[in-house]
N, C-alpha and C positions, 0 to 999 in steps of 0.2 A: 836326489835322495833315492836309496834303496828300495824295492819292494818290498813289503813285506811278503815271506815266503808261508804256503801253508801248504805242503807236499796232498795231501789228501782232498782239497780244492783244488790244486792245480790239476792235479790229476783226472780227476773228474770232468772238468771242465776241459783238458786237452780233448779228451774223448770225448765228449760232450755227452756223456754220460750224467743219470740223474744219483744222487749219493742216498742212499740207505736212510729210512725213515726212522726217527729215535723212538725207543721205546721207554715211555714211561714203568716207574720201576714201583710205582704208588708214589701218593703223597707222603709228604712229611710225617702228618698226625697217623698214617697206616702204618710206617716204619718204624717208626716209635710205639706202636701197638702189639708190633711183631716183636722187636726185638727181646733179646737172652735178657734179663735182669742179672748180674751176678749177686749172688747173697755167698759175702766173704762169709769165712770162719776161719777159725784158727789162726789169730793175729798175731806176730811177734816182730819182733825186731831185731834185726842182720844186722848188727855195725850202726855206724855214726849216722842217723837221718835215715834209713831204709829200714821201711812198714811193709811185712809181708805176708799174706793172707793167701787162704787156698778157699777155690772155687772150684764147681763142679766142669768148669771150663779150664784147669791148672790153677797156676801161682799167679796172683793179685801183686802186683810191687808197686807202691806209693814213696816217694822222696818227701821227707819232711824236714821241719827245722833244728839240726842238731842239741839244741837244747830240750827236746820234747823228750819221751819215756814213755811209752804203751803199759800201762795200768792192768787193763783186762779190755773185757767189753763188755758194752752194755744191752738191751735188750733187744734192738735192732741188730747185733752181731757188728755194731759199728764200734771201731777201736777208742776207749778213752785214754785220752793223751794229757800227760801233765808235765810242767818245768821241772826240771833238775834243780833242785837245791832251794825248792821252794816247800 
């Protein structure tokens, strides 16, 4: 059977060299702490199934289910979505 290869172990260990300490980047619950929120506005829809929103980050695009229709939005700036021919 084959080794398995991992060029930056072998490497290391040809030289016998020690490999670079990882650097933690923060936990989970700190990255999610940090992170952008986007708050969509201005929701409409491009063709058959495509929801598209601008954020202070650009354009927001969602794929949804071609029988759905963008309404407005509601107080959260989140899209209300309704059936077609209902």
């Amino acid at each position: 059977m084959a080794k398995y290869y991992h060029p930056q172990r072998d490497f290391y260990n040809k030289f016998k060299m020690t490999p670079p300490s990882t650097v933690s980047h923060g936990t989970e619950d700190n990255v999610l702490e940090r992170m952008t929120k986007l708050k969509p506005t201005d929701w409409r829809m491009e063709g058959p199934g495509k929801l598209v929103a601008q954020t202070e980050l650009g354009k927001l695009v969602q794929f949804v289910n071609p029988n759905l229709i963008c309404k407005g939005t509601d107080e959260d700036g989140s899209p209300i979505l309704a059936k077609i021919g209902v």
